[in-house]
N, C-alpha and C positions, 0 to 999 in steps of 0.2 A: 405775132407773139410766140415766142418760144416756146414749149410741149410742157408743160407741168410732169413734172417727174412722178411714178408714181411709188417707187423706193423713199421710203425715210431713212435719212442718216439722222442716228440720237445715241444717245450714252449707250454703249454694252458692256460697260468694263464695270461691275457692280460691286469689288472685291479688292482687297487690296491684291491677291491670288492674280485675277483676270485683269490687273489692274500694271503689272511689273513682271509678269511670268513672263515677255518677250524679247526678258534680258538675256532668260535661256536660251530663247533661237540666237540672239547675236553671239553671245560669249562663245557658246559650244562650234555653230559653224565660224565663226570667223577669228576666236582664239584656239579653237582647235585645230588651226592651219600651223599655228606654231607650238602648241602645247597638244600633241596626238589625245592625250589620254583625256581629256573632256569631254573626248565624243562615247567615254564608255560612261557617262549615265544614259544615252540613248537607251541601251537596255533596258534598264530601270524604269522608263519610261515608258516602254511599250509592255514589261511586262504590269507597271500601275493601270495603264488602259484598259486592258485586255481583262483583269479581275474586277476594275469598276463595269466597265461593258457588263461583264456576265451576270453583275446586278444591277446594273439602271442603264443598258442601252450609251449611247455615245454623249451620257450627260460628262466624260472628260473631255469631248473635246467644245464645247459651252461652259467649260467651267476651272477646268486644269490646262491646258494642252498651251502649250508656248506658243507655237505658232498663231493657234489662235487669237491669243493675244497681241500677236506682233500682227493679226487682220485687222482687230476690234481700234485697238488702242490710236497705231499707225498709218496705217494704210486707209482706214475709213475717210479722214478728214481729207487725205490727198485723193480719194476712187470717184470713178465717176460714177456709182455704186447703181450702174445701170442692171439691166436683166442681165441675165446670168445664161449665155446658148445653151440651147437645150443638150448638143453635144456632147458637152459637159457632163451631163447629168445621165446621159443615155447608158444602159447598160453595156453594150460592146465597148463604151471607151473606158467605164470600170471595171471592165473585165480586163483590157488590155492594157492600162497603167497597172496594174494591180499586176498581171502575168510578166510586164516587162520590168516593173519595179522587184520582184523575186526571181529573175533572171539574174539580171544584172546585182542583185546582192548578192545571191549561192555564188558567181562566176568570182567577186572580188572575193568571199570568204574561204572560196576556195583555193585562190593562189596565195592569202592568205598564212592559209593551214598546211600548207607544203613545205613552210620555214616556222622552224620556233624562236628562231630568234626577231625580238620586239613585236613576239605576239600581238601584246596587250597593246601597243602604242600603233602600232599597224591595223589592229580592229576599228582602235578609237577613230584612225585617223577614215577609215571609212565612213563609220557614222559622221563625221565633225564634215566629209564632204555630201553626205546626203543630205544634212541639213541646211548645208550653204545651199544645194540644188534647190531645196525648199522654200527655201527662205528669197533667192533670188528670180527662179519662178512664180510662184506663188505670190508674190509679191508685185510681180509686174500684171500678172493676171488677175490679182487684185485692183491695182489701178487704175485696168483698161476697162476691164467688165466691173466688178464686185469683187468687197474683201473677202467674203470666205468662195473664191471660184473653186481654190482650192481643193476646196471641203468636199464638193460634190463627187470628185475623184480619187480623191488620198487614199494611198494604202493601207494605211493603218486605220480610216473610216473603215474601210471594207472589211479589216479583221475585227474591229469595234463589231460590226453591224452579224459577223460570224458567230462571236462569242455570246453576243446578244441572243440570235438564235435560239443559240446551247442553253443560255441561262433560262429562256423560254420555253423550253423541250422541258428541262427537269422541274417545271414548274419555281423556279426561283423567283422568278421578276412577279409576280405576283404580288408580293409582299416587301419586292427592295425597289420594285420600278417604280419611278414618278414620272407624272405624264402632264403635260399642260390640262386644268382642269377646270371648264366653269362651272360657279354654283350652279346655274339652270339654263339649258338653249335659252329659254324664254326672257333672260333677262341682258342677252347678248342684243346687241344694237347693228350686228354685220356691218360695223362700219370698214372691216379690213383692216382697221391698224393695224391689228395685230400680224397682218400677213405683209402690211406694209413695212414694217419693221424688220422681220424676220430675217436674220444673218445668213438662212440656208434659203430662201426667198421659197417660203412653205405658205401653205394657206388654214391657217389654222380658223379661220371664219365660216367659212365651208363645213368645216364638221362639224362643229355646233348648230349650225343654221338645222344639219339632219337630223336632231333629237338626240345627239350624243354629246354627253359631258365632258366626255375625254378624245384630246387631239391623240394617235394613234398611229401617227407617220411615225417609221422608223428611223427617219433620215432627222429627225428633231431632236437637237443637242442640247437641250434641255436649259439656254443660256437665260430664262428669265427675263428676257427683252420684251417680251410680247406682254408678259405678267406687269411689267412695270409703267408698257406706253396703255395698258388696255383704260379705254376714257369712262368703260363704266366700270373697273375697280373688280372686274368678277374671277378675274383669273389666277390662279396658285397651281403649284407643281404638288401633287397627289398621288397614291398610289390606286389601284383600280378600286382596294377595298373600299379607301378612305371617301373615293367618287361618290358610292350610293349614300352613305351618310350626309354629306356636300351638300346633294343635288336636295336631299330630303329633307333640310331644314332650312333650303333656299327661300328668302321673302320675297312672293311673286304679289304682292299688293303694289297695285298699279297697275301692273302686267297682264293679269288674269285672263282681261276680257281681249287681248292682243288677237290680233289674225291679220292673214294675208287680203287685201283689197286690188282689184282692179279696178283702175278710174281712168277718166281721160283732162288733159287740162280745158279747161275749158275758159280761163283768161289768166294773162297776164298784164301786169299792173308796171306801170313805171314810179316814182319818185324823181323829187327835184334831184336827188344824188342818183347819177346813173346805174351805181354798181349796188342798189337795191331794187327787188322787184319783191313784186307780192304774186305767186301763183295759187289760182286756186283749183282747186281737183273735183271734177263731179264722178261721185263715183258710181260704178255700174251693177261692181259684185262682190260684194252683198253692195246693198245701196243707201245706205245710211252708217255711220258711225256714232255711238254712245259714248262722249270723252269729257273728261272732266276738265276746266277751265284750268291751264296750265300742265298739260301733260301735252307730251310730244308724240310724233308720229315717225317711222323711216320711209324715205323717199329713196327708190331703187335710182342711181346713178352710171350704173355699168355693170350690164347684161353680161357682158365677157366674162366679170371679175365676181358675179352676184353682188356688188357693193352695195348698199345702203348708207346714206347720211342721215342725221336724226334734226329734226324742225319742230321747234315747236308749235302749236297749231295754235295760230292767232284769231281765225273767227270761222264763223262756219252760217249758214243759214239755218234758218228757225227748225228745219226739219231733221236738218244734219246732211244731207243727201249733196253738200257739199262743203267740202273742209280748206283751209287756206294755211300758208306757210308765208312767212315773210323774210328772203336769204341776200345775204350781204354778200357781194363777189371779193372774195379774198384774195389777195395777188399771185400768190404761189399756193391756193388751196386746191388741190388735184377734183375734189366733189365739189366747189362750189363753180369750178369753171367749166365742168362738163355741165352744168347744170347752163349755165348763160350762153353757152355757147350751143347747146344740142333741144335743149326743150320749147317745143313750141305748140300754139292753140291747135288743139285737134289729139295730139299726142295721147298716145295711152303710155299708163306707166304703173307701176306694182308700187302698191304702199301697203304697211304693218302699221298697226298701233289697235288703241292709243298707247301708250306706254308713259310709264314716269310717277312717280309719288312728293316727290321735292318740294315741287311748286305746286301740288295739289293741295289747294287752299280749306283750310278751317274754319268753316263758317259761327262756329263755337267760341273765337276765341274776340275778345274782346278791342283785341288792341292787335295789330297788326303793320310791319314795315316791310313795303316794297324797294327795292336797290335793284337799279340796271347799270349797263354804259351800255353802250354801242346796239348791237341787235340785237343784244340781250333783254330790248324792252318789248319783244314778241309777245311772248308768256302774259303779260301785264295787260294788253288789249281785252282777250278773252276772259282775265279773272278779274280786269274793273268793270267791266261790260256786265258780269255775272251777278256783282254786288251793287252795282249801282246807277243802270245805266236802266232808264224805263220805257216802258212799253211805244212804238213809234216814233221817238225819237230819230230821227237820222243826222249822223253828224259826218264833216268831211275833214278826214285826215292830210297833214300833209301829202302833197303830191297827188291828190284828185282821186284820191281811196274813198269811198262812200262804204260807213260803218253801217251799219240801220241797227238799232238795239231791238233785242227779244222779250218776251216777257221774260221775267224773270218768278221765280217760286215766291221770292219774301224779301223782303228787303233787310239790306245788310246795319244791324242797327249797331253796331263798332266802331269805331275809327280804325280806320287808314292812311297812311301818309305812304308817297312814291315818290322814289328820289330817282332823279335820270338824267346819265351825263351823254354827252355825247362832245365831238371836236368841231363840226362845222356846222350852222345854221340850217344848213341841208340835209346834216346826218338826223337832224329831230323826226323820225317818224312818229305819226300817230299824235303829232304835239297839241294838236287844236283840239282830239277826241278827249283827250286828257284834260286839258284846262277847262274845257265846256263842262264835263262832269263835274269837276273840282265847285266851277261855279253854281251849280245846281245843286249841290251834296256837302249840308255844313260840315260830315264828316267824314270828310275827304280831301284830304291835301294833295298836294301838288308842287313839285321843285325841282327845276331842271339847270343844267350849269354847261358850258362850252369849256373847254379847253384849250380853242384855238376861235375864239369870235372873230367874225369880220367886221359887226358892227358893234354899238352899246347898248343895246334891245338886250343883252343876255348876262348874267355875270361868268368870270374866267376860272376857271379851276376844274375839279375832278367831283366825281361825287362824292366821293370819299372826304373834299373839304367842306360840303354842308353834311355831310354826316356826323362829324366832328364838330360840329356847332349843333346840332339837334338834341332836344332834352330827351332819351329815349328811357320810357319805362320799363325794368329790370323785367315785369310781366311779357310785355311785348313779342310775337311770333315774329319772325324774319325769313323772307324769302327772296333771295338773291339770283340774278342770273346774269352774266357778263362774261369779261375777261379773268382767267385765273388770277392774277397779279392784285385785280381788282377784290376781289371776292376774300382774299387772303388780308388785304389790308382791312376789308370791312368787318369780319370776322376779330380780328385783331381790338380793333376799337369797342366793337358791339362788347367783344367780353370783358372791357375795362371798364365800360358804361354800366356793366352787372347783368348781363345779356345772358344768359345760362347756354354753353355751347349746342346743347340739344332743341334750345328753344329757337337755332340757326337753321335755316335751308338752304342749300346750294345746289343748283343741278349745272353739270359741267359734263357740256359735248363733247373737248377734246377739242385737237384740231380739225 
């Protein structure tokens, strides 16, 4: 099986700006071969850089810079937008593009300046060939490694990253710099995306993981890409003041009781579908976990990268002193296949939680609807288990999972209805725990639907089509967990049914 990449290529063109500004690199280098004087907005251009630099760092070249454009826009869909050699990035090779790229400009400006006649058209014509240099390297070195390889080296970064300095010394940026910013470490999930996205291949997960709100690399172009792929929605470009406000009105309910755990696996569960297992964690230190039925937990995936994935915590033993995750192998998902491919009984591993408020259920409210697909029905074990499952019971899940039910405080005296779609008769986890309760609990529904049936034991469709036939009370809480697509259509319907959008939950991993 081929290496799962661990670069995301996704939209970075957020602007109509970042979106078309790559016409400038074509027109200037390559109609400025025939028309000299095009290449004299270079100027202009490096002097627009050099005064955004000196207040916000090299948010031109994430936000303005042509070239950049002509990485994001062009050259992404064609790059094999692998790692970027270190090389590149090393200061002696910055040091020496940067000293031979001002060589080689003073040497032409100055044979240049020895004739006055077609000054102007003779300057241009320099610029309009640097740019071609740019645009033609850059470009190929885009393709072979990553779109901004570029980036790491350019000239005119290193005069950005000078200016910046400057504007740093006289206390400027203070108040003009925006920096990538989360509401609170604690609410960051370290899944990486954010570092997996990154145009300059930065690690902005790492700094948050350290108790700091603000990412603080200077090499961070301020392009928004990480703010827009981040799966739990925490990130925005800030200035330092604005951080402490951010951080201080940050909602950490769910998160509170969060900490690092050490555990070892202690089994692993198969499924009639292969590409599902159940791991469960005993842990060591501290030795219990306090989670509420429908809150998730991160499971450390790559030591190298500090990565974490986020799992919902499907069941745990009466004690807690052992917690379970149930993960679906993704085809091209980089965390779900280090995960099948490297974790095995015996294994120790770093887990955080609990985490999550979404799907942290209200036992108050009267009337309640559950929506899954796929291994979105994780969540749903632990919080029908919670309301309605009694004392020694033991039921057996598809695929030779043995549930055993807990006491529970009180019983749930509400209605609930759970609707859960899945594509193949094998993807039903947990379907027999499910229907057993349903049968035991008049107030407790139960409806599930294939997509792709093998046989007639099931009906065909999405959950979304018996959602759409369900009479749902405009009172009703909602809590959802699946595929985005999925969740967006139920949403949709909930609110035509008179579903109040607040009285909606969705919790969404991300990729």
């Amino acid at each position: 099986m081929a290496e799962i990449a661990y670069n995301i290529k996704t939209n970075r063109t957020f602007n109509f700006i970042r979106r078309w500004a790559w016409l400038i690199t074509v027109i200037v280098a390559l109609g400025g071969q025939f028309w000299p004087y095009l290449g004299l907005v270079v100027p202009l251009i490096i002097l627009a850089l050099l005064i955004t630099s000196f207040l916000k760092g090299r948010y031109w070249c994430g936000n303005f810079c042509p070239h950049g454009s002509l990485y994001d826009q062009i050259i992404l869909p064609i790059s094999r937008n692998d790692k970027i050699p270190e090389i590149l990035k090393s200061k002696p090779f910055v040091a020496l593009a940067f000293i031979f790229f001002g060589f080689n400009m003073g040497r032409r400006f100055l044979a240049v300046f020895q004739q006055t006649e077609g000054l102007l058209a003779r300057t241009g014509f320099i610029f309009s060939n640097t740019y071609l240099m740019v645009l033609v390297v850059g470009g190929l070195l885009g393709v072979i490694f990553s779109p901004r390889s570029w980036c790491q080296f350019c000239p005119m970064g290193t005069m950005q990253l000078f200016s910046y300095k400057l504007g740093k010394t006289f206390g400027i940026t203070s108040t003009t710099d925006q920096l990538i910013t989360a509401e609170s470490p604690d609410l960051c999930h370290s899944c990486a995306n954010c570092s997996r996205v990154c145009p300059m291949q930065l690690e902005p997960h790492k700094s948050f993981q350290e108790n700091n709100n603000q990412f603080e690399n200077e090499k961070c172009i301020r392009c928004n890409t990480c703010v827009e792929n981040c799966p739990s929605g925490i990130l925005q470009l800030a200035t330092p003041t604005e951080a402490d406000s951010i951080e201080e009105a940050a909602d950490l309910t769910g998160f509170e009781k969060s900490r690092y755990y050490q555990a070892k696996i202690s089994k692993i569960k198969e499924f009639a579908n292969p590409d599902i297992k159940e791991f469960t964690f005993s842990l060591l230190e501290p030795n219990s976990m306090e989670f509420i039925p429908g809150q998730f937990m991160l499971v450390k995936v790559d030591d190298q990268r500090e990565m974490f994935k986020a799992y919902t915590i499907s069941g745990s033993d009466a004690a807690k002193n052992q917690v379970s995750v149930t993960i679906k192998k993704i085809e091209d998902g980089y965390g779900t296949n280090l995960i099948f491919d490297n974790f095995q009984e015996g294994q120790r591993v770093t887990l955080k939680g609990p985490m999550g408020r979404e799907l942290a259920i209200d036992k108050s409210q009267e009337k309640m609807l559950f929506l899954a697909n796929g291994i979105g029905i994780t969540p749903f074990t632990s919080i029908v288990e919670n309301l309605f499952a009694r004392p020694g019971v033991r039921l057996k899940a598809a695929g030779g999972t043995n549930i055993e039910a807990r006491k529970i405080e009180e019983n749930y005296n509400g209605e609930a209805t759970l609707l859960y779609g899945a594509r193949y008769e094998e993807d039903l986890i947990y379907d027999d725990f499910f229907a057993t309760i349903a049968q035991e609990n008049n107030n407790f529904a139960y409806d599930r639907v294939l997509s792709r049936p093998r046989g007639d034991d099931y009906k065909q469709g999405y959950v979304t089509h018996i959602l759409e036939e369900l009479e749902v009370d405009p009172e009703t809480v909602v809590y959802i967990c699946g595929s985005r697509p999925m969740a967006q259509d139920a949403i949709e319907i909930l609110e035509n049914k008179g579903v109040p959008k607040e009285q909606i939950n969705y919790e969404d991993f991300g990729v």
